[in-house]
PASEBA-1860 file (N, C-alpha, C; in nm, 3 decimals):
! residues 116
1> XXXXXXXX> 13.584/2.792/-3.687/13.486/2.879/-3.751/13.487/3.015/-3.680 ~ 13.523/3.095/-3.777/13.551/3.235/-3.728/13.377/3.327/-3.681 ~ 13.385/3.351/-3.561/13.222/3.398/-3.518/13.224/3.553/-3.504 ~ 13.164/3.654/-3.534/13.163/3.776/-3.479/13.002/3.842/-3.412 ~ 13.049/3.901/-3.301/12.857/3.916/-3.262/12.886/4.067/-3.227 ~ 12.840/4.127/-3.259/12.765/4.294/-3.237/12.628/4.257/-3.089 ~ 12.682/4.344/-3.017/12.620/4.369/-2.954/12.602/4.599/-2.863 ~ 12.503/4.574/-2.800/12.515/4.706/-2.705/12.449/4.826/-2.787
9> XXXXXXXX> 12.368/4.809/-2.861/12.263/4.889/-2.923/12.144/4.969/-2.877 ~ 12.089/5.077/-2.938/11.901/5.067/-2.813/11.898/5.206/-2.925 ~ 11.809/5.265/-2.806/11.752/5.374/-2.825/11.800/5.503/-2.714 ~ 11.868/5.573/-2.761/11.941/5.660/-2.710/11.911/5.852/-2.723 ~ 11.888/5.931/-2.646/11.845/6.055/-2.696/11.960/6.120/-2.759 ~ 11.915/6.253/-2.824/12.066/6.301/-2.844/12.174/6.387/-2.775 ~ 12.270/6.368/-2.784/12.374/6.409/-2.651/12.416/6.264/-2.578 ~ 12.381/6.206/-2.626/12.367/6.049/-2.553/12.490/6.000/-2.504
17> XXXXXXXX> 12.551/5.867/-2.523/12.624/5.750/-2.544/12.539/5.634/-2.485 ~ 12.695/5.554/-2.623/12.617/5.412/-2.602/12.764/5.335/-2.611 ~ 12.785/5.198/-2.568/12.889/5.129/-2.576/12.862/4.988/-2.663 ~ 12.909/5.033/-2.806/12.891/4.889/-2.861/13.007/4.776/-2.859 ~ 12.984/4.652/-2.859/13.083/4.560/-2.824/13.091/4.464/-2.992 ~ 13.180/4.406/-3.029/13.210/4.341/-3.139/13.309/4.232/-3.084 ~ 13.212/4.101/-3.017/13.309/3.974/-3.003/13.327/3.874/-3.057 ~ 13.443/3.837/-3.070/13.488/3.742/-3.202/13.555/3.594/-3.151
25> XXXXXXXX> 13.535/3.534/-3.186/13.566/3.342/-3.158/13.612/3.284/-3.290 ~ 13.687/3.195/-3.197/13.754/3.103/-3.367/13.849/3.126/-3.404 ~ 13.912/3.224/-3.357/14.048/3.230/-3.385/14.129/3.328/-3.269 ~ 14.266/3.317/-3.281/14.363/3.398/-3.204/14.342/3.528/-3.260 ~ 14.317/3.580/-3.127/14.286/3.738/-3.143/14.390/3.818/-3.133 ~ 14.454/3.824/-3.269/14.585/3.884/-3.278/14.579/3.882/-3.413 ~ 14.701/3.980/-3.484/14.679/4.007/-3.645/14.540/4.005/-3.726 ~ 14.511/4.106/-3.671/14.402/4.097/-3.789/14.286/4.257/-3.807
33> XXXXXXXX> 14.227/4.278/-3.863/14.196/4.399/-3.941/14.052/4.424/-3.859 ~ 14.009/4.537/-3.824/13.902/4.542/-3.739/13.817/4.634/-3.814 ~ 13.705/4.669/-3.860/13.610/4.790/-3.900/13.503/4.781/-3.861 ~ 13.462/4.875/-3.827/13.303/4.943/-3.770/13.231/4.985/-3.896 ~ 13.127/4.980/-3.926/13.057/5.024/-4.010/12.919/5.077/-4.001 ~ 12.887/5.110/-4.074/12.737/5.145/-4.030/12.631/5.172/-4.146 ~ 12.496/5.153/-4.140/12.425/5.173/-4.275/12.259/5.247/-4.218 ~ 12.221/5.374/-4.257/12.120/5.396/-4.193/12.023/5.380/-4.306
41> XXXXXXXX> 11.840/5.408/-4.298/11.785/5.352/-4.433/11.813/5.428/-4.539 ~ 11.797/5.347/-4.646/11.808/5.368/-4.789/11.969/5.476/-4.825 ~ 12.034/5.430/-4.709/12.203/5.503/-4.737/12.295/5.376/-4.765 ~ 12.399/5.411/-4.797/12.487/5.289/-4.848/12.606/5.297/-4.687 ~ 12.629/5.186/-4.725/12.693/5.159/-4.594/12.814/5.222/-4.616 ~ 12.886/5.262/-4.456/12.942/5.343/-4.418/13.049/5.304/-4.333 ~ 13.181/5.359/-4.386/13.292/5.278/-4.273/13.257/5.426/-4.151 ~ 13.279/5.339/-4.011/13.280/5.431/-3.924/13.391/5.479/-3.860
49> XXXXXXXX> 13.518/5.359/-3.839/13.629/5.360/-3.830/13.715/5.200/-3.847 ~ 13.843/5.199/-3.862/13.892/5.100/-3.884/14.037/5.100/-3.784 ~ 14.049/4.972/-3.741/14.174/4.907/-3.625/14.237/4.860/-3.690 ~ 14.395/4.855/-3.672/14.495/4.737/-3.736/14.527/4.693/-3.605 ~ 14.517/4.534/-3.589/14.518/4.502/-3.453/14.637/4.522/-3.397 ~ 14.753/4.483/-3.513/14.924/4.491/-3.471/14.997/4.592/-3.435 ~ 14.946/4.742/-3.481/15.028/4.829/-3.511/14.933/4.911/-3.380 ~ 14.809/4.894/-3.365/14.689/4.980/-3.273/14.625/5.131/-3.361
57> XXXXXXXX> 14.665/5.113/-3.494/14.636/5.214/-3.574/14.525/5.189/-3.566 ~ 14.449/5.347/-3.583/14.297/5.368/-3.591/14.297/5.458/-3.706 ~ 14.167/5.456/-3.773/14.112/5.586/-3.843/13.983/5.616/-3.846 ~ 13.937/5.699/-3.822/13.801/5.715/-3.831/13.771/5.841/-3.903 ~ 13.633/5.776/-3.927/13.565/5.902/-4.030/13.541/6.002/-3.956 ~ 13.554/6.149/-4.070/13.499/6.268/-4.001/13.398/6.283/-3.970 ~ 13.293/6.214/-3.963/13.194/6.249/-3.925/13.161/6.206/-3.753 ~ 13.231/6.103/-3.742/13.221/6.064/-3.605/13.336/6.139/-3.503
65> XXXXXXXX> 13.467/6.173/-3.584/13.625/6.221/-3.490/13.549/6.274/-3.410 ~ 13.652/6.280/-3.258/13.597/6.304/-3.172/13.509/6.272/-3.100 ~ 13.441/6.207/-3.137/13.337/6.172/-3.036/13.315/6.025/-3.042 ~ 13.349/5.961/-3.107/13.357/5.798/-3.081/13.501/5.772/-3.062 ~ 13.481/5.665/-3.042/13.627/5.605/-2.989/13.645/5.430/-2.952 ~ 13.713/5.406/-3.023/13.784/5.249/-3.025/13.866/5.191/-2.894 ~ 13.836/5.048/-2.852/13.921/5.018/-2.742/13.920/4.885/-2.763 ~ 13.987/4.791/-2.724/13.977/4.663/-2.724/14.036/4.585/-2.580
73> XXXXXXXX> 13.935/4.440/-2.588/13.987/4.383/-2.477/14.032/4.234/-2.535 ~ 14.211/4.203/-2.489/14.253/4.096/-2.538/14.223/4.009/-2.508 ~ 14.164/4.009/-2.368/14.134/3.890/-2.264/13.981/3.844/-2.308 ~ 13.904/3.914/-2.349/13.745/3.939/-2.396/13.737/3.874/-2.524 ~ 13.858/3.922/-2.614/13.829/3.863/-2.781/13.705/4.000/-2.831 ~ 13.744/4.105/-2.767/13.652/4.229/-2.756/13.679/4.337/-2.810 ~ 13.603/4.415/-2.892/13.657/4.574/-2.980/13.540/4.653/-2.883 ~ 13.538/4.741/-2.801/13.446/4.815/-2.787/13.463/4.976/-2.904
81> XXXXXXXX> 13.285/4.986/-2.935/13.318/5.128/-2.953/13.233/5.203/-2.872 ~ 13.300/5.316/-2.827/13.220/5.403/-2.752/13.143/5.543/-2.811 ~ 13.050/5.575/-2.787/13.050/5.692/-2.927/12.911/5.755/-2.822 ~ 12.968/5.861/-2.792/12.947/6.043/-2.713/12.872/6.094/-2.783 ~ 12.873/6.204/-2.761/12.770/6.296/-2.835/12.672/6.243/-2.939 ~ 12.591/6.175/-2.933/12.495/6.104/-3.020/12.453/6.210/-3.104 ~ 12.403/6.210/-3.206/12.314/6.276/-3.287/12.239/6.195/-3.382 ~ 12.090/6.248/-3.377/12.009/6.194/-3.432/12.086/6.168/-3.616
89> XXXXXXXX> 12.164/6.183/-3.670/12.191/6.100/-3.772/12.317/6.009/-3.768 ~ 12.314/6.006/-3.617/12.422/5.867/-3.617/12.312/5.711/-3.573 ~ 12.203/5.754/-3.631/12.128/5.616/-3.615/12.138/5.568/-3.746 ~ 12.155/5.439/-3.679/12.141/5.296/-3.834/12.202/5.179/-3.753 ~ 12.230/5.080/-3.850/12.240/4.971/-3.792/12.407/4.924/-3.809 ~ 12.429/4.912/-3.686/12.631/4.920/-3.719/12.679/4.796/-3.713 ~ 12.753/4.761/-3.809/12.793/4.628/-3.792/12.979/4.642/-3.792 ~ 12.994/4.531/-3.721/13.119/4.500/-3.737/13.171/4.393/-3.829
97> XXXXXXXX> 13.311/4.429/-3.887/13.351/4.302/-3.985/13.539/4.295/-3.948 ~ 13.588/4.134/-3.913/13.698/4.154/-3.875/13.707/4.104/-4.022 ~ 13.862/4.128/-4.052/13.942/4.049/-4.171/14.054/3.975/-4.111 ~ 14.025/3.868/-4.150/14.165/3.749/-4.059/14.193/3.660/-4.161 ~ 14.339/3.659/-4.188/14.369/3.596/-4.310/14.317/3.581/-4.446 ~ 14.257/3.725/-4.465/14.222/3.752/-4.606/14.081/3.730/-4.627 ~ 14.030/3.667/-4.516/13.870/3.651/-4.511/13.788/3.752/-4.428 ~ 13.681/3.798/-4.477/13.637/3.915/-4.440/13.471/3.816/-4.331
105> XXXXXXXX> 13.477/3.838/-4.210/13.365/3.793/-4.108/13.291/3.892/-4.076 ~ 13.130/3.910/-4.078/13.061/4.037/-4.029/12.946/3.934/-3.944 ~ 12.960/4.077/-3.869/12.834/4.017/-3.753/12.711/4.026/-3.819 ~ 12.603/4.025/-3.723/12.462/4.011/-3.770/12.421/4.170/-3.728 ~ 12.471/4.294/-3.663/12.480/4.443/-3.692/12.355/4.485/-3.539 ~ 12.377/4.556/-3.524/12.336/4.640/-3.383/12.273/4.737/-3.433 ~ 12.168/4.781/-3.375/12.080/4.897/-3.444/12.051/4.968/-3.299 ~ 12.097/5.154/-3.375/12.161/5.258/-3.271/12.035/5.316/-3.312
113> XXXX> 11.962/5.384/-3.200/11.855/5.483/-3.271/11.899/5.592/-3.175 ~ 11.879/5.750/-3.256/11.907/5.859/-3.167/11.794/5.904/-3.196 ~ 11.762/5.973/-3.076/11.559/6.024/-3.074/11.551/6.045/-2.975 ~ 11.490/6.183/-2.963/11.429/6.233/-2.856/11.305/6.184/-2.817
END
């Protein structure tokens, strides 16, 4: 049973960082499709960036380039994202979703608040 948990969320001012973690169980952590997402209220959810685990391709949205950033730990079963320069409209609640063999797994989502 494929598990994913979001963690490393809070309340952060702006100019901030925060380090969110996305760990996954149940399967070999290899081949498989990684995305960050995010949804703040009454907005539709939002890719934030996306991993191909094989190739280490990233993409991320313009709204974050630059200032967030993807890393993973093989030994962990771990995606960190790191994300700098906070601004008060990078709050919402971010979830992660791996795709592993055509099945799409999302965590239960981390909620980022930026506020002075």
């Amino acid at each position: 049973q494929v598990q994913v948990v979001e963690s490393g969320g809070g309340l952060v001012q702006p100019g901030g960082s925060l380090r969110l973690s996305c760990t996954a169980s149940g399967f070999t952590f290899s081949n498989f499709l990684l995305y960050w997402y995010r949804q703040a209220p009454g907005a539709e959810r939002e890719l934030v960036v996306s991993l191909t685990s094989t190739s280490g391709t990233t993409n991320y949205a313009d709204s974050v380039k630059g200032r967030f950033t993807i890393s993973r730990d093989n030994a962990k079963n771990t995606v960190y994202l790191r994300m700098n320069s906070l601004k008060p409209e990078d709050t919402a609640v971010y979830y992660c979703k791996i795709r592993y063999r055509n099945y799409d797994y999302w965590g239960q989502g981390t909620q980022v608040t930026v506020s002075s």
